[in-house]
BABAMAR-628613 format. One record per residue (C-alpha): x, y, z. Coordinates in steps of 0.001 Angstrom, whole numbers, plus 500000, padded with zeros to 6 digits. Example, Ala and Ser with C-alpha at 12.3 -4.5 7.8 and 13.67 -1.06 7.14 Angstrom:
BEGIN
512300,495500,507800
513670,498940,507140
END
This chain:
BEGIN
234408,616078,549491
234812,612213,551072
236716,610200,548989
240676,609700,547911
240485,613206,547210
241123,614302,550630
244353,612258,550536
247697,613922,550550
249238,611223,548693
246747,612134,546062
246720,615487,545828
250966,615214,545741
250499,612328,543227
248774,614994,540498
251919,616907,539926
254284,613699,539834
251692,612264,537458
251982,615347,535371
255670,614508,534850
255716,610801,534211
253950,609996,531052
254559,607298,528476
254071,609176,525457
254283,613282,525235
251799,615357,526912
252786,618103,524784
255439,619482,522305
258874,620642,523681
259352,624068,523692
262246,625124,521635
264366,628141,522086
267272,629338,520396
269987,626792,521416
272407,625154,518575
271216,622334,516801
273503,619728,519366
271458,621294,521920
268275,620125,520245
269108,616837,519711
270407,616258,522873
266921,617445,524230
264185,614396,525613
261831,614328,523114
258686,614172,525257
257990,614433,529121
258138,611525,530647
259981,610850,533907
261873,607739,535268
260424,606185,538712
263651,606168,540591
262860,606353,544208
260822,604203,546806
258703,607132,547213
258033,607721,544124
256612,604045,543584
254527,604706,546918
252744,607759,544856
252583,605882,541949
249881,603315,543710
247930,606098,545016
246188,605841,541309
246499,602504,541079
242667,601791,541821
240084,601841,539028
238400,605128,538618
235085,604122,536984
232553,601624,538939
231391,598006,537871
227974,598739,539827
225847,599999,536820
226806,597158,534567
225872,594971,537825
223437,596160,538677
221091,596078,535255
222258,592893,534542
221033,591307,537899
217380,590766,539579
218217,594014,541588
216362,596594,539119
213466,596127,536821
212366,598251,534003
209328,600391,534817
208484,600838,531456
207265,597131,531032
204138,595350,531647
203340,593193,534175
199829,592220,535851
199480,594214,538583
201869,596509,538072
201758,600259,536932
203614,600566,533308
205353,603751,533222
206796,605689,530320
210251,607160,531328
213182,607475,528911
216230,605967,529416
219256,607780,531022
221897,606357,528045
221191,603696,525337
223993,601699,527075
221405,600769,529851
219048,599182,527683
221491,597018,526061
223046,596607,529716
219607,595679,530698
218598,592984,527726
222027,591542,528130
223052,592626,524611
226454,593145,523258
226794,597085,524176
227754,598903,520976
226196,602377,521785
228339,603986,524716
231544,603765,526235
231235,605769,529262
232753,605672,533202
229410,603298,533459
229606,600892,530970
231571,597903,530464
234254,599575,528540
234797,602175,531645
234749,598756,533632
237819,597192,531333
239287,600893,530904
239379,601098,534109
240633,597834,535815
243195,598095,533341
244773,601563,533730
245186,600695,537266
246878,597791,536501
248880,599514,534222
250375,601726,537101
251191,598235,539157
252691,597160,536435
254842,600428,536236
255724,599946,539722
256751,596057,539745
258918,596618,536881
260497,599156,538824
260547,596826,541540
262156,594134,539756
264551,596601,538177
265904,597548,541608
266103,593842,542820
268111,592997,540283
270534,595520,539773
271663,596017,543323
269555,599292,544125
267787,597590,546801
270505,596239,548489
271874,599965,549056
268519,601083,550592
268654,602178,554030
266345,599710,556439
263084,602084,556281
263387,602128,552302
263609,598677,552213
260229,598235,554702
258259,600841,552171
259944,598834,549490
258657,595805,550341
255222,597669,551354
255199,599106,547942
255341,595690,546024
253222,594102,547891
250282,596526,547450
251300,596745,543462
250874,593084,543207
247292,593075,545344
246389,596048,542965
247030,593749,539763
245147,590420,541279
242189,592669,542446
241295,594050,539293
242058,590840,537341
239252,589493,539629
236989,592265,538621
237414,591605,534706
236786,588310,535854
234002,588489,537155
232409,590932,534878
233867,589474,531429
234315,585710,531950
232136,582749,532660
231839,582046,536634
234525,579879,538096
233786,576176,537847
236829,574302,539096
240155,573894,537179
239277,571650,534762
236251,573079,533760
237184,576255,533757
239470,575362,531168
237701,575703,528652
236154,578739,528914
237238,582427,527999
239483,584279,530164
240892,588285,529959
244310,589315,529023
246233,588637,532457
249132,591578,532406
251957,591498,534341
254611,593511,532258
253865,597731,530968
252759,597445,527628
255584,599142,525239
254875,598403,521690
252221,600322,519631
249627,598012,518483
250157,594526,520611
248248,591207,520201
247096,589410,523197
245713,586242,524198
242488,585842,526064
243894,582314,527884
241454,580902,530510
239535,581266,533448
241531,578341,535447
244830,580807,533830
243564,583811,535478
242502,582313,538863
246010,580873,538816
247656,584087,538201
245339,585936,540335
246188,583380,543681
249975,583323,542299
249747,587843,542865
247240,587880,545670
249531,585417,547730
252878,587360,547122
251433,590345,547876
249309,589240,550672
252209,588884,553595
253952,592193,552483
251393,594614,553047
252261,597290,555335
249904,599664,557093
252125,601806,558187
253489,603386,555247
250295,604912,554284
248928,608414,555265
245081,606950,554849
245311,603389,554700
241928,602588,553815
242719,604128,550624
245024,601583,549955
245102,597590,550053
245686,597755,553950
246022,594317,555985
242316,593913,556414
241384,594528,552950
243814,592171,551190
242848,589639,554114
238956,590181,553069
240069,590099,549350
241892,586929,549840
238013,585640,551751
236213,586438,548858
238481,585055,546441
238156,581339,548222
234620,581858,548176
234537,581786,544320
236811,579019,544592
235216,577087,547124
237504,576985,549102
236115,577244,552322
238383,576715,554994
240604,579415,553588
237394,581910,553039
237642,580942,557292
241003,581450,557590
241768,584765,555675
238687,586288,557056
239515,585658,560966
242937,586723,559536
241160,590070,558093
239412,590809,561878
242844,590200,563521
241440,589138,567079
238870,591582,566992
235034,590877,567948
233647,591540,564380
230480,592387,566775
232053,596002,567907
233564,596541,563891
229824,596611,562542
227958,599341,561022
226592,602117,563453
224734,603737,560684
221307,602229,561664
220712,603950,565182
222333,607302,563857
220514,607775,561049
218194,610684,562430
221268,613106,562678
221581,612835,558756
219200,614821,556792
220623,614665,553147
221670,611835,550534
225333,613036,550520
225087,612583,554423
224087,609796,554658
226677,608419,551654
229610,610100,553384
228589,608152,557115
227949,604936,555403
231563,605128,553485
233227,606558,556380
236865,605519,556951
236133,606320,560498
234052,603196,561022
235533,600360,561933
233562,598343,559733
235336,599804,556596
238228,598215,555393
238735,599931,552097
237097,602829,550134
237584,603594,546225
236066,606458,544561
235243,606710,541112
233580,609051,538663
229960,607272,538246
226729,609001,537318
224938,605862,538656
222645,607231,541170
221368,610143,538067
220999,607260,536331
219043,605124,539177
217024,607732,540847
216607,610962,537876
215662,608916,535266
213484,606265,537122
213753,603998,534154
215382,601081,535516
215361,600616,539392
214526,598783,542311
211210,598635,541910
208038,595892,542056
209194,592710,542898
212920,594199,543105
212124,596029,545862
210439,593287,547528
213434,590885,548154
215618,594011,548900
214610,597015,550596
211022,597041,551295
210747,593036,551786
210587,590504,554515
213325,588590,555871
214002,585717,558430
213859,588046,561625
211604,591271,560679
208914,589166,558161
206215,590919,560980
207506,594391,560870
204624,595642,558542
204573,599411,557292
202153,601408,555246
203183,604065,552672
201190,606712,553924
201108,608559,550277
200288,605179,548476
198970,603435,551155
200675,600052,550008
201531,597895,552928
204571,595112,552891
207573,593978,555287
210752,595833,555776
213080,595916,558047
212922,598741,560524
216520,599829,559836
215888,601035,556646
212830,603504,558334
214905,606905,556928
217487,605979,554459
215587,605176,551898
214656,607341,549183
212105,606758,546089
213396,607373,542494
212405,610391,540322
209963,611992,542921
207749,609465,542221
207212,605846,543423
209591,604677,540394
211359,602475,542680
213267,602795,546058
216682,603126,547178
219458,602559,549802
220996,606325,550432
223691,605026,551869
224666,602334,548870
224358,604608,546447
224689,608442,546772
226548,610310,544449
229230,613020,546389
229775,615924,543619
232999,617964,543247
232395,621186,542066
235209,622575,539657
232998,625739,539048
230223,626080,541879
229113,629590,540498
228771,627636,537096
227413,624450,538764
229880,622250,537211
231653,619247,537655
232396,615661,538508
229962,612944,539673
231796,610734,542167
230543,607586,543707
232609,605999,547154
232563,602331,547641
232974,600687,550248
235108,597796,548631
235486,595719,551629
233209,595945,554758
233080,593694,558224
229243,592905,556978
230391,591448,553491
232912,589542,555356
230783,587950,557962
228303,586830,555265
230897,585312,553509
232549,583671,556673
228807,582125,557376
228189,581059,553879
231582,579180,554228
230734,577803,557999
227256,576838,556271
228868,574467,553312
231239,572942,556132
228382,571874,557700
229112,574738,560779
225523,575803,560730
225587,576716,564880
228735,579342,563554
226837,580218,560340
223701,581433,562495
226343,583129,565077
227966,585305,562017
224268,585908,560919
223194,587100,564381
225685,590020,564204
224651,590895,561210
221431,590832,562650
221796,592476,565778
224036,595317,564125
220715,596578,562177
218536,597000,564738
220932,598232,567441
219109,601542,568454
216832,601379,565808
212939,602015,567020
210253,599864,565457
212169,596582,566267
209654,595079,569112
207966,593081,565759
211285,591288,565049
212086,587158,566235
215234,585521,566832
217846,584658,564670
218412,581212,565051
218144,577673,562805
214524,577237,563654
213680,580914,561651
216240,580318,559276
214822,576813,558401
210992,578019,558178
211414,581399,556022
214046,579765,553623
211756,576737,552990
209908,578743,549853
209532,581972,548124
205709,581970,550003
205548,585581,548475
206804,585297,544943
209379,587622,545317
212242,586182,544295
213692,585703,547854
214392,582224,547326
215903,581051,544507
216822,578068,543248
220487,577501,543934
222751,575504,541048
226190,576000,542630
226665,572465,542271
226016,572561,538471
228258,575532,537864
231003,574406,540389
230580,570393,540326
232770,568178,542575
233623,570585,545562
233859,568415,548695
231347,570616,550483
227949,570345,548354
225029,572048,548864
222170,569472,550637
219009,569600,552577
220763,570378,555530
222791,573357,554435
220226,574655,551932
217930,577208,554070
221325,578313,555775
223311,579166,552357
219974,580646,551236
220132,583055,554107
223753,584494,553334
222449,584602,549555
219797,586939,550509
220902,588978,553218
223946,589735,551183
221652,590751,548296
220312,593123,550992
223663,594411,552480
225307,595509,548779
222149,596338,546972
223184,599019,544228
226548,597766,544323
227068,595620,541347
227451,592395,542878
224443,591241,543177
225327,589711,539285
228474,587703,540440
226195,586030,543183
224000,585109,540488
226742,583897,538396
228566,581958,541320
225632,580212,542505
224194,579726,538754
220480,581379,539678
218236,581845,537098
216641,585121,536491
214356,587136,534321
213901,590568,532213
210700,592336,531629
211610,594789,529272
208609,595726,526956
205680,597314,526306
203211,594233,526146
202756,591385,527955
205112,588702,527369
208310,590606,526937
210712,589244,528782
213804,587486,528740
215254,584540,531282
219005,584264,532138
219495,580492,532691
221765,578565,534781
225279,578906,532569
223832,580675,530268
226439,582512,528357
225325,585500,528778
226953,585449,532252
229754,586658,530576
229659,590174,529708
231020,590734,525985
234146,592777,526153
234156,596167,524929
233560,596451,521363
236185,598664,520522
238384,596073,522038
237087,593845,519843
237660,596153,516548
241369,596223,518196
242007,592290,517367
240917,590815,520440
238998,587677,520489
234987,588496,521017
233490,586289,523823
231794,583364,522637
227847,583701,522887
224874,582798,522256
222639,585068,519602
219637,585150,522122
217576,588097,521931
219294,590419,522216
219017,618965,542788
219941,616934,545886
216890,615793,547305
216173,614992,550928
215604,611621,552298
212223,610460,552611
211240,610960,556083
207661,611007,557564
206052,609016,554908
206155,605413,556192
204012,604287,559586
204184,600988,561322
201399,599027,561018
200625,597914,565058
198322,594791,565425
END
């Protein structure tokens, strides 16, 4: 089983956990001792944290265990639902895995699940783990103050140090997360303002039914910067058995990227990412998955290669328990399918727009590029849609194989040298570095067709290419959208223009490629304000269209949240078996 499971810290981490609780697990067992002896007993089982070591095992569950990429996913342009109707489309009739995916799906207010998938696993999640930082930097602080530290010997006081600097990173990660999932996109301190923001905790919660404030979204950028730049210098790969488990240097360096990017703040997106490859050619850290492909036969394969910790292009791995790709591929409901699939997968792009294949069983014919010749597999066992294996496969731990039972996990690649470089060009691109922007882009480039076959079709990545493809969506795919970051994010010193445009539009899409299935497709379109639409029913003319701000970008918070005295967003009333790889069935299509 890949994942944190195979860590030691983890598997030492379940009996320390079953020891420090904040409320009883269970009822004391009493024996015959006097009645002194009774009350002098701890009425429940919970622990202190008293050593460094302890507060280093602590962390090991301080990443969320559920995954935002459902609730992404069905809220962005990345899935469609097959049941609808479009012209020239097939209409399906497939049932929905969970009710929650419909509402998910019509951006409604989700009332009808509360699952690892939904957006109360999302807030359940971000929060527990920040609920163990927390735990720790109260420790922390405890220990700082009262002398403890000072009486560590020197390697205690490096973990120590270690320790609180990965707790803090923890708590401004998932911050960010709830951020992005439950709050309006970030539109500058002023603006931001006025506009909804998420409980931002930084102490354990103690009392039994607490009232918080929601503050804002410039509040929670603050605090997350204030964390995220404490934490940031502290980190300390050495104190960690597997340190892409953890907030390593790299990771908090790429965190830190991404974090100016919503900001805007593009020379430090520059800075923290060069910071993030450490001297390194980011050309030798990129994926190898592309020309290796052939030696992987089955989905969990190809999932455990792509989310590798032995590739350099990995900074940092979570697993969670997700039954996303049931969800995606079984029930063939929702997925990337028509038009979808046609700015993703099986679509053109800048350098492979003349690689043309034919679906041998369907004969269909379109662009893709020749990396994905392998990998991909089609939903249901029908042509419901098609996946990324590698984005999406599900790795199952058996608790009773003779019974078949157990849990679903999904591993993420959190932080990857391809996310970064996209983000480093989009950055170069705004600063009006469009000869570095097309440098970053060529690596990304070159990586997917190194030792890939089928590639003799493919052109140059350079400004001319760029330039032509990006001038229009020529195929009605969605491609190229119409970019409002200047709307949502008004007065940044490095506007979009004519010159940029085709450049910015470039990182846009080829990160829609590159973390298709992951759930973050939706904060692109948030950040750069795109507007998108929903076919969702049975006749003609059912659809809904996300526009630029709309409030709907923020995701309500979870309802039982709501029944627990927190402030509901504020928003508008609109209306509302492990199969192989497909292999052998695509041909390319020689002039």
């Amino acid at each position: 089983m890949d994942g944190m499971y195979n860590d030691l810290n983890h598997k030492k981490m379940i009996a320390f956990k079953s020891r420090y609780t904040v409320v009883a697990a269970a009822l004391m067992l009493l024996g015959l001792g006097s009645c002194k002896d009774f009350l002098e007993t701890v009425p429940d089982t919970r622990v202190e944290i008293k050593t460094v070591e302890q507060m280093r095992e602590l962390l090991v569950d301080g990443y969320m265990p559920y995954s935002y990429a459902l609730v992404g996913e069905l809220s962005s342009d990345n899935v469609i639902d097959n049941n609808s109707t479009e012209v020239g489309f097939i209409r399906y009739n497939r049932s929905t895995y969970s009710a929650t995916d419909e509402e998910v799906y019509r951006w409604q207010d989700v009332k009808l699940g509360d699952g690892s998938d939904t957006p109360s696993g999302v807030w359940e999640g971000c929060y527990r783990a920040i609920a163990v930082a927390n735990a720790v930097l109260e420790r922390v602080e405890e220990m700082e103050g009262n002398g403890e530290y000072d009486a560590l010997v020197s390697t205690d006081k490096e973990t120590f140090a270690a320790v609180k600097g990965e707790a803090l990173m923890i708590r401004a990660f998932h911050h960010f997360i709830l951020a992005q999932v439950f709050c309006m996109p970030y539109r500058g301190e002023n603006l931001s303002s006025a506009d909804q923001g998420i409980p931002y905790m930084t102490h354990p919660e103690t009392t039994v039914k607490p009232h918080y404030e929601r503050g804002t979204v410039t509040e929670v950028y603050q605090n997350i910067e204030k964390d995220m730049l404490a934490g940031l210098p502290l980190i300390n790969d050495g104190i960690y058995e597997v340190p892409k488990y953890h907030f390593n240097r790299a990771a908090a360096n790429a965190f830190a990227a991404r974090f100016y990017l919503i900001l805007r703040d593009y020379p430090k997106v520059i800075e923290y990412a060069d910071a993030a490859f450490n001297g390194t050619d980011p050309a030798t850290m990129v994926s190898t998955l592309w020309g290796n492909s052939s030696s992987l036969y089955y989905i969990s394969d190809l999932g455990r290669y792509y989310t590798s910790m032995a590739r350099s292009n990995v900074f940092m791995t979570i697993s969670s328990y997700s039954t996303w790709w049931r969800r995606f591929v079984s029930s063939g409901r929702y997925a990337c399918n028509r038009k979808a699939k046609r700015a993703t997968i099986e679509g053109p792009g800048v350098t492979w727009e003349n690689c043309r294949w034919r679906r041998t069983s369907t004969n269909e014919t379109f662009s893709m590029h020749p990396c994905f010749n392998g990998v991909c597999g089609t939903a249901g066992g029908q042509d419901y849609g098609t996946y990324f294996a590698g984005n999406c496969s599900e790795q199952f731990e058996y608790t009773d194989k003779i019974q078949g039972i157990g849990y679903c996990h999904m591993v993420r690649a959190e932080f990857t040298t391809e996310q970064l470089l996209l983000d480093r060009a989009e950055a170069k691109a705004f600063m009006g570095d469009l000869e570095g922007c097309v440098a970053d882009l060529k690596i990304w480039d070159d990586a997917r067709k190194d030792g890939v076959s089928s590639t003799s079709s493919m052109i140059a990545m350079n400004g001319t290419n760029i330039e032509k493809f990006y001038a229009s969506d020529k195929d009605g795919f969605g491609i190229v959208k119409e970019i409002h970051i200047d709307e949502v994010f008004p007065g940044c010193p490095y506007p979009l223009t004519d010159a940029n445009k085709a450049y910015v539009q470039a990182c846009q899409h080829l990160r829609r490629v590159e973390q298709v299935h992951t759930g973050q497709r939706w904060f692109e379109i948030k950040r750069f304000g795109l507007k998108i639409g929903h076919a969702y029913g049975r006749n003609v003319g059912d659809t809904d269209t996300l526009q630029t701000l709309d409030p709907r970008y923020a995701i309500q918070i979870p309802y039982e949240v709501i029944a627990a005295g927190l402030e509901q967003t504020r928003r508008l009333n609109t209306k509302n078996d492990n199969p192989q790889v497909v292999k052998g069935d695509l041909e390319v299509i020689t002039d």
